[in-house]
C-alpha positions, -999 to +999 in steps of 0.1 A: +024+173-227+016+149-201-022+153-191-031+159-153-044+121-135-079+122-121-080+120-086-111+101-072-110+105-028-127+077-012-134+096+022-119+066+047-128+040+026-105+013+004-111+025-031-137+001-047-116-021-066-085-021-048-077-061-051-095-076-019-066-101-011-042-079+003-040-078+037-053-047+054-055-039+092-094-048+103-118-024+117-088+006+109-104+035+085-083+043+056-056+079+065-061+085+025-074+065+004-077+071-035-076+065-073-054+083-101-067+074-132-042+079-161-042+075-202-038+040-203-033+030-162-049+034-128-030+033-098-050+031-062-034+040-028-045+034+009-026+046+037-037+034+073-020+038+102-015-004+121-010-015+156+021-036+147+057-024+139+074-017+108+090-049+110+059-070+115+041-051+087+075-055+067+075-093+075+036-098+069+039-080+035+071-099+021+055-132+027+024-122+013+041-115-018+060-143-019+029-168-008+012-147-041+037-150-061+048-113-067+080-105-084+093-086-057+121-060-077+132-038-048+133-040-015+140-023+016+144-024+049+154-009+082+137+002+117+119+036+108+115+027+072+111-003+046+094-008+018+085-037-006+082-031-046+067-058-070+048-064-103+027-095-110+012-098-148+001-060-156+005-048-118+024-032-097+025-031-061+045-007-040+042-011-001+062+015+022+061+011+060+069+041+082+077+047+120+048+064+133+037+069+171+010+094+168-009+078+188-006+048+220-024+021+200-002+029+166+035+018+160+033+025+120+014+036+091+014+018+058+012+029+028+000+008-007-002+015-041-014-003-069-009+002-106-026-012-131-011-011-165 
């Protein structure tokens, strides 16, 4: 039986050791943000919700891989949706870009996991 992950909330902030090189939208409090911590891995998330468009972010986030050099294993991308997959040593990253115009200054949220294995 698999065991239940401990969820850790970080109330708006970037969990503590989410890796500080990723790029993340300045001044922009984090939607969610929090750690599952399984038997053997931890995998951290922050969702924020960015000024530029799911192709910027899309764009900014491939090259940052690339520039890092990520394995980048799946990729996808279209206007509403795209997302970026890659692992690098024992991590993986998983970045998904979504349409959203909940508010004037917002064209998109993003969403980023890490997983530590």
């Amino acid at each position: 039986i698999a065991q239940e992950p401990l969820r850790t909330d970080f109330n708006g902030n970037v969990p503590p050791d989410f890796p500080t090189d990723i790029p993340l939208v300045e001044d922009i409090k984090p939607e969610q943000s929090y750690s599952l911590d399984y038997v053997g891995q931890k995998q951290l998330t922050t969702v924020f919700l960015s000024p530029a468009t799911v192709k910027e972010n899309y764009t900014l986030y491939s090259d940052f891989l690339k520039k890092q050099n990520w394995n980048v294993v799946n990729k996808y991308e279209s206007a509403q949706l795209s997302s970026l997959y890659g692992t690098k040593e024992n991590t993986d990253i998983n970045v998904t870009i979504s349409e959203n115009t909940s508010k004037p200054s917002v064209k998109s949220e993003v969403s980023i996991g890490i997983l530590r294995k």
